[in-house]
VOPAGU-2260 file (C-alpha; in pm, 1 decimal, decimal comma):
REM VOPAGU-2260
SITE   aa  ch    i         X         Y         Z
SITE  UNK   A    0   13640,2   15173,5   14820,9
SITE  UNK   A    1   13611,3   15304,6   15204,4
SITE  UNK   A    2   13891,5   15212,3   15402,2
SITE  UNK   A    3   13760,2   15133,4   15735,4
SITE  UNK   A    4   13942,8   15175,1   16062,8
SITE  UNK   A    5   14004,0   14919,7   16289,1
SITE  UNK   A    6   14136,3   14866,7   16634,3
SITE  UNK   A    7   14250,7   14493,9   16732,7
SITE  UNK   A    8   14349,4   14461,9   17083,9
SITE  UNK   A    9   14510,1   14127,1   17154,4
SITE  UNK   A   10   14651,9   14074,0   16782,3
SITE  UNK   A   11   15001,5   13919,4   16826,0
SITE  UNK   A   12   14845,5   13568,6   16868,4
SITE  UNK   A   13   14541,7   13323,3   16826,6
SITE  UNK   A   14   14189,8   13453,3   16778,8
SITE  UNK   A   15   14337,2   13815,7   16781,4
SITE  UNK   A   16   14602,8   13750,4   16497,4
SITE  UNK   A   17   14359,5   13541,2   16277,9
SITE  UNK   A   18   14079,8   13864,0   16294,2
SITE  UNK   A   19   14322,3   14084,7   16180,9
SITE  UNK   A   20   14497,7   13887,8   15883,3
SITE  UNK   A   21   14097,8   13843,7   15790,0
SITE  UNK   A   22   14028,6   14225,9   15828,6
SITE  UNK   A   23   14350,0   14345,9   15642,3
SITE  UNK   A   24   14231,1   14058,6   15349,9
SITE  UNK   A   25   13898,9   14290,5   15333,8
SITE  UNK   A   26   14106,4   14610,9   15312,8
SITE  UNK   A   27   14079,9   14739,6   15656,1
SITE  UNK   A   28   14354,0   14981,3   15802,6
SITE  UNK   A   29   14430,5   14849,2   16159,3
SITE  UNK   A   30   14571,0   14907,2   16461,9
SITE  UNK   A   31   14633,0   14634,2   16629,9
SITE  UNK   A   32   14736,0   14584,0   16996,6
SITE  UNK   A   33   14954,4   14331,6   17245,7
SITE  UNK   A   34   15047,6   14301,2   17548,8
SITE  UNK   A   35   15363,6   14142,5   17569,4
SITE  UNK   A   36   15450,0   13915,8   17288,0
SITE  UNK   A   37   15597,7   14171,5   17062,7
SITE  UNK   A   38   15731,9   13936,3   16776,0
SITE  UNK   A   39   15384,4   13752,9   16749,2
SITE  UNK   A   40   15249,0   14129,5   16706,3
SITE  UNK   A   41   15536,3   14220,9   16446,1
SITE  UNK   A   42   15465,0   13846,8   16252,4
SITE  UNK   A   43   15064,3   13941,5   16279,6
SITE  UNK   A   44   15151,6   14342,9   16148,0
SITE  UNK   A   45   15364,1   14170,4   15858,5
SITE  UNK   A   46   15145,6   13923,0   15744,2
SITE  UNK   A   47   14858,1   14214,5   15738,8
SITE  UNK   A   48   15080,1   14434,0   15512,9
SITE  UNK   A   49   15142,6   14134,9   15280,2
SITE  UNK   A   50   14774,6   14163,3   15193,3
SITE  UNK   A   51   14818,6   14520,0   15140,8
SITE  UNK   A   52   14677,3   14662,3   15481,2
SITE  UNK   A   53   14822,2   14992,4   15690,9
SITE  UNK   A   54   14933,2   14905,6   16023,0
SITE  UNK   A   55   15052,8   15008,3   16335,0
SITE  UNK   A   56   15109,2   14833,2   16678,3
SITE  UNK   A   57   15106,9   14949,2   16965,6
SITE  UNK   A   58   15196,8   14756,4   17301,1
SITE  UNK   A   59   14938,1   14819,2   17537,9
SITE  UNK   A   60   14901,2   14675,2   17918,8
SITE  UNK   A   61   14498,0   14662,7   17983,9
SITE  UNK   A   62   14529,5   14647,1   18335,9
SITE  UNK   A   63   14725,5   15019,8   18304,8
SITE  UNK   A   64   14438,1   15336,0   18294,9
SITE  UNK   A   65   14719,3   15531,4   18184,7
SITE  UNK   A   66   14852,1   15332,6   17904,3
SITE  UNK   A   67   14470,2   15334,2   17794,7
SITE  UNK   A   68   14390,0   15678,6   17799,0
SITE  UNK   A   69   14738,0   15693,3   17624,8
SITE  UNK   A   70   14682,0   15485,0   17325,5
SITE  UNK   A   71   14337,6   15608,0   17281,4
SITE  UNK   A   72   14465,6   16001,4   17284,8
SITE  UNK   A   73   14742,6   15862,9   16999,7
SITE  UNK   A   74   14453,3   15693,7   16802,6
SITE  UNK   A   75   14268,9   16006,4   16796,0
SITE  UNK   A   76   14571,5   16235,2   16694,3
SITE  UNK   A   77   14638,6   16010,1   16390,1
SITE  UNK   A   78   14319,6   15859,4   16301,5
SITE  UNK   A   79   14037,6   16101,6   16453,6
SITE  UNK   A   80   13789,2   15822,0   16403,7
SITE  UNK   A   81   13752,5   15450,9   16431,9
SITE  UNK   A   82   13502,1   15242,0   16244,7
SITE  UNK   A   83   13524,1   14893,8   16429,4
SITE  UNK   A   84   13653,5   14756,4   16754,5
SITE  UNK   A   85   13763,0   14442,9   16830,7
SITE  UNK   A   86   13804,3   14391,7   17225,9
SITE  UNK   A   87   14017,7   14028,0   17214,8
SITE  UNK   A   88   14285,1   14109,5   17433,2
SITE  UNK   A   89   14222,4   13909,3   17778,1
SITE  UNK   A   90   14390,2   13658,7   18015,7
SITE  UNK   A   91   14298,6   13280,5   18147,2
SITE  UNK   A   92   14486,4   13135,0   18456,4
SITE  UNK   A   93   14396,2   12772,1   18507,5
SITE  UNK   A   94   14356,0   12847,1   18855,6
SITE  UNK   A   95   14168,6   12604,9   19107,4
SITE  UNK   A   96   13883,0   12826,7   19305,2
SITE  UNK   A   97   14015,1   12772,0   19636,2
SITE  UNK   A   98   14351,2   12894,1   19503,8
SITE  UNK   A   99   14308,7   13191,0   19360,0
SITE  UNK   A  100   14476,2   13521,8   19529,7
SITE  UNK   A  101   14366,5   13793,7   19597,1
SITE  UNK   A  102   14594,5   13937,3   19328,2
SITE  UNK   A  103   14519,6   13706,7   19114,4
SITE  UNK   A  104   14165,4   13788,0   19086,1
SITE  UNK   A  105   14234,2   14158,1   19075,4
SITE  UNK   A  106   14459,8   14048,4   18755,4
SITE  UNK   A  107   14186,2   13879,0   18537,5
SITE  UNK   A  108   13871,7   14117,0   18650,9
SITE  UNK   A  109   14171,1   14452,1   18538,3
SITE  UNK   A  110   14234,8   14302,0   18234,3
SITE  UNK   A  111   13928,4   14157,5   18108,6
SITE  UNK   A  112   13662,3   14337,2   18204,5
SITE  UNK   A  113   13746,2   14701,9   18374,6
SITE  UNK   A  114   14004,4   14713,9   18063,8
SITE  UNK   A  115   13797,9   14633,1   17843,4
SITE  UNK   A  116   13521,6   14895,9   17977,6
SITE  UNK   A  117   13806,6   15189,8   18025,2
SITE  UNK   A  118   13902,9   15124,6   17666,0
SITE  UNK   A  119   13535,4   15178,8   17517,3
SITE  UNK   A  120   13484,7   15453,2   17762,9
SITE  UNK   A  121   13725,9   15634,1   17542,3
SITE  UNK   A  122   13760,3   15535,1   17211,6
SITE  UNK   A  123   13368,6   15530,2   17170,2
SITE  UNK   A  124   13374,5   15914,5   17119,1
SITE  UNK   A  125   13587,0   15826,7   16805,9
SITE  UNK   A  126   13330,7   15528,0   16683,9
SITE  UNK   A  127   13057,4   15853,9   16686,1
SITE  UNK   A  128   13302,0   16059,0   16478,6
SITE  UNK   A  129   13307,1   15773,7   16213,8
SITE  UNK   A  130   13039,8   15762,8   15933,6
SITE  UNK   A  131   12870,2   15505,0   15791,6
SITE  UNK   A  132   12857,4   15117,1   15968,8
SITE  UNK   A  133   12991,6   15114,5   16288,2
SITE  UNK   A  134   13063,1   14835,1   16515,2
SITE  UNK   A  135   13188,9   14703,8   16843,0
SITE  UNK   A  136   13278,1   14350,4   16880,2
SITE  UNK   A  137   13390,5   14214,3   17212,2
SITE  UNK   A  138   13518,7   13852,0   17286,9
SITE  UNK   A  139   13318,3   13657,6   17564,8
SITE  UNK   A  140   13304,0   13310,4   17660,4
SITE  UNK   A  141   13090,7   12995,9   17706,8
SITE  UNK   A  142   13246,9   12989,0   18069,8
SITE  UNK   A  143   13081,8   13304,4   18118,0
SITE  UNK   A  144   12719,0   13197,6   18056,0
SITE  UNK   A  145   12743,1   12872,2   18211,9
SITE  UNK   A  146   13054,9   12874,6   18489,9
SITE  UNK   A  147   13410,5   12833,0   18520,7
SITE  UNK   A  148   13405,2   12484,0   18596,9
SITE  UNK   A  149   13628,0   12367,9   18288,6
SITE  UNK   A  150   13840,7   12744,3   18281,1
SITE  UNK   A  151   13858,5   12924,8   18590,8
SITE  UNK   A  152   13559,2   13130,2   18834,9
SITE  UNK   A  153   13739,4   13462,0   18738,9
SITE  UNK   A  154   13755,1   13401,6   18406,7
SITE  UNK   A  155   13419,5   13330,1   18390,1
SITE  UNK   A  156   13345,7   13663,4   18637,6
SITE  UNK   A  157   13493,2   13834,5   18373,0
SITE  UNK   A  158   13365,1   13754,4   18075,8
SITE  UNK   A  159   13011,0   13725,0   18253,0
SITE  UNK   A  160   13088,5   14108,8   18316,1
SITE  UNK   A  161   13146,5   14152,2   17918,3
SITE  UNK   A  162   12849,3   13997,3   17824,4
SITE  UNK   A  163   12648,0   14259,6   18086,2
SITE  UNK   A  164   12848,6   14566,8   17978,8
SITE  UNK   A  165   12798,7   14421,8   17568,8
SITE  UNK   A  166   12391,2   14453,3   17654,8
SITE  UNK   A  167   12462,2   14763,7   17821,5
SITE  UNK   A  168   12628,7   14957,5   17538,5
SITE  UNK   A  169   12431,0   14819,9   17268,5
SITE  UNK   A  170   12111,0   14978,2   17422,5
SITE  UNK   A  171   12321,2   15266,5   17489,3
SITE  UNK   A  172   12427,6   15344,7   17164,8
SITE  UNK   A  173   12181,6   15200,0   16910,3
SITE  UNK   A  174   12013,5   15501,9   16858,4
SITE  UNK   A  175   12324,7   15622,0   16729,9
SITE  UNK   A  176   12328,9   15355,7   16478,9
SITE  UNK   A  177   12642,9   15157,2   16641,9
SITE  UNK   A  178   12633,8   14781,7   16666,6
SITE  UNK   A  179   12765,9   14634,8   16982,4
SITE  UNK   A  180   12759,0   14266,6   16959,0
SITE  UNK   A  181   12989,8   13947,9   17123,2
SITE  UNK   A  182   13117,3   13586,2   17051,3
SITE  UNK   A  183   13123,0   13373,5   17274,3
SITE  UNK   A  184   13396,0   13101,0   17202,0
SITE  UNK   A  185   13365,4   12779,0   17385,2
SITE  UNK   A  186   13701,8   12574,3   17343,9
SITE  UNK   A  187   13938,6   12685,7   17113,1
SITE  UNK   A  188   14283,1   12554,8   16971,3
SITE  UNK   A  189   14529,3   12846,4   17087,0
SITE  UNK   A  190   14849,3   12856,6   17277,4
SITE  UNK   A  191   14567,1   12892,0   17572,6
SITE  UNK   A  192   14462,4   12521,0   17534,3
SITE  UNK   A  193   14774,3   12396,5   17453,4
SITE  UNK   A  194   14922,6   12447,9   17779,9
SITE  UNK   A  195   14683,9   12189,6   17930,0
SITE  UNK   A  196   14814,5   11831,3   17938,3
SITE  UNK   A  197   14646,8   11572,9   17704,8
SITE  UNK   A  198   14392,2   11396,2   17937,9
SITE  UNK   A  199   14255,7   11772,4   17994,2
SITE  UNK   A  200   14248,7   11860,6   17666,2
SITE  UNK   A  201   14049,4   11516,4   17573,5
SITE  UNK   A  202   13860,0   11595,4   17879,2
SITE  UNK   A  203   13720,6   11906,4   17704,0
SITE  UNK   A  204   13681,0   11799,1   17354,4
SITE  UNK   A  205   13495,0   11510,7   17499,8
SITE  UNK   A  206   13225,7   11746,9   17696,8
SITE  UNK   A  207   13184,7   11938,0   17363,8
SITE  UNK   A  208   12830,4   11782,5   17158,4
SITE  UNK   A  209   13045,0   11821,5   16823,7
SITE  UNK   A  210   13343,3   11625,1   16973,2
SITE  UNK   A  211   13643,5   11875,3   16918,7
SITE  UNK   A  212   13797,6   12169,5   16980,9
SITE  UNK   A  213   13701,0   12521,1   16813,5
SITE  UNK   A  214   13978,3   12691,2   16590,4
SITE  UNK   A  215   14131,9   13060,8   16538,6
SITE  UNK   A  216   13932,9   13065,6   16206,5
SITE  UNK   A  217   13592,9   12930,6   16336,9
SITE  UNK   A  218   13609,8   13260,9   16588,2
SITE  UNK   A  219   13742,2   13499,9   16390,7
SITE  UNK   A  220   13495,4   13398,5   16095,7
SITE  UNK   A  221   13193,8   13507,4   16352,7
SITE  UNK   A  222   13403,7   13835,6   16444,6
SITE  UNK   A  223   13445,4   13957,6   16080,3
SITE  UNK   A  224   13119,7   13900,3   16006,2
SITE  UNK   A  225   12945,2   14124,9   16355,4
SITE  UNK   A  226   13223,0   14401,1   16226,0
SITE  UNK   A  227   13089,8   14395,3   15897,1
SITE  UNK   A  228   12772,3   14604,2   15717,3
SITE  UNK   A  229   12592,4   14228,9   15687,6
SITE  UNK   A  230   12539,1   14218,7   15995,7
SITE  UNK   A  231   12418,1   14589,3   15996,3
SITE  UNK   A  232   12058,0   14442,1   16209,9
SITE  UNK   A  233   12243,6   14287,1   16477,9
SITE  UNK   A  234   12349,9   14471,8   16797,8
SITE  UNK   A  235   12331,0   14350,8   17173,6
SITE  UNK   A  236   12377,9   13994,1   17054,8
SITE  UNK   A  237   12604,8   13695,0   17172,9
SITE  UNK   A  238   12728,6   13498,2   16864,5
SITE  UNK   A  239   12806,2   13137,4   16994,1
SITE  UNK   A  240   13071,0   12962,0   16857,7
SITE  UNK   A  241   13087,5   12644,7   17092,4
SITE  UNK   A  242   12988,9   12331,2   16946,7
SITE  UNK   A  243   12670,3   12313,6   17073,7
SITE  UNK   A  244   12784,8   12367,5   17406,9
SITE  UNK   A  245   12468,6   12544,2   17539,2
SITE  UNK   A  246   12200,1   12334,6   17288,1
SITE  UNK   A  247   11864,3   12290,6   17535,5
């Protein structure tokens, strides 16, 4: 069996976490990412190797250039080719618009979306170096196809952005035969959510045509499958996973 590699960014947690254990069950190798919560990575890294999987973890700050170009020069000493990435890592304040700094807004746009874009800029040389199915899959959001109204307006900036640069590598590298595709959760169960109070949270599920909240699984079920061979006709697509959020 072909081992493929994987990089996870975002893994100690959530959508991230639930990807990987999924990957590792299908016998990926990974390298998964965090950038903070270093036991949730460790607890994500364990779990992984339970199934059998090769890990390592790396903590790695988005917002940082450096720390990019860092972990993307270690991943090609010790790998020298990656099969599949996953682009989860990514921030949501539950700011008000007309509070919203100046700082703050340079925070989410950094991490979400010129992160995101510094971190294929490099490791895409190491996608061409792979062989066989080859696949990018980033992590939108419903806010970003139809407004921050319910999340925040640079949340939604950003992960309008990821949608545009999604498009924009797909035709950019489909001649080379790799797959760039998204998901675009709407709301999800994760430590996100649950910092909301109740009558928010209700709020939400309420708005949603299937009446509840998305889970880790629900996602990560639509990520696995863009990363896999079966979905080796689909590139430059947004996977919706919103319950019926955006139904005409």
């Amino acid at each position: 069996m072909v081992v493929r590699r994987v990089i996870v960014t975002g893994a100690s947690g959530g959508i991230g976490a639930e990807v990987a254990r999924r990957l590792a069950a299908s016998g990926a190798e990974l390298w998964l990412t965090y950038a903070s919560d270093e036991a949730g990575a460790a607890r994500t890294a364990e779990t992984c190797r339970a199934a059998g999987a090769a890990v390592r973890t790396t903590r790695l700050d988005l917002r940082s250039i450096a720390a990019i170009d860092a972990f993307t020069v270690e991943v090609r000493q010790a790998w020298g080719y990656v099969d599949v990435v996953v682009n989860n890592a990514g921030v949501c304040p539950w700011t008000p618009w007309d509070e919203i700094t100046v700082d703050e807004w340079d925070a989410v746009l950094e991490t979400n979306l010129r992160g995101t874009f510094r971190l294929l800029q490099q490791v895409v040389p190491l996608v061409r170096a792979a062989t066989g199915d080859r696949s990018i899959v980033n992590l939108a959001s419903v806010a970003g196809q139809t407004g921050g109204i319910a999340t925040s307006i640079h949340y939604a900036a950003s992960k309008g952005g990821v949608l545009a640069m999604t498009r924009s590598f797909a035709r950019l590298l489909a001649s080379e035969g790799i797959r760039v595709n998204a998901v675009a959760p709407g709301p999800i169960r994760t430590a996100m959510t649950d910092a909301l109070d109740e009558e928010r949270r209700a709020g939400l599920a309420g708005g949603v045509p299937l009446g509840r909240f998305g889970t880790v699984a629900e996602v990560a079920a639509a990520v696995v499958l863009l990363a896999s061979p079966e979905s080796g006709f689909t590139t430059g697509a947004t996977y919706d996973v919103n319950g019926g959020l955006l139904i005409d």
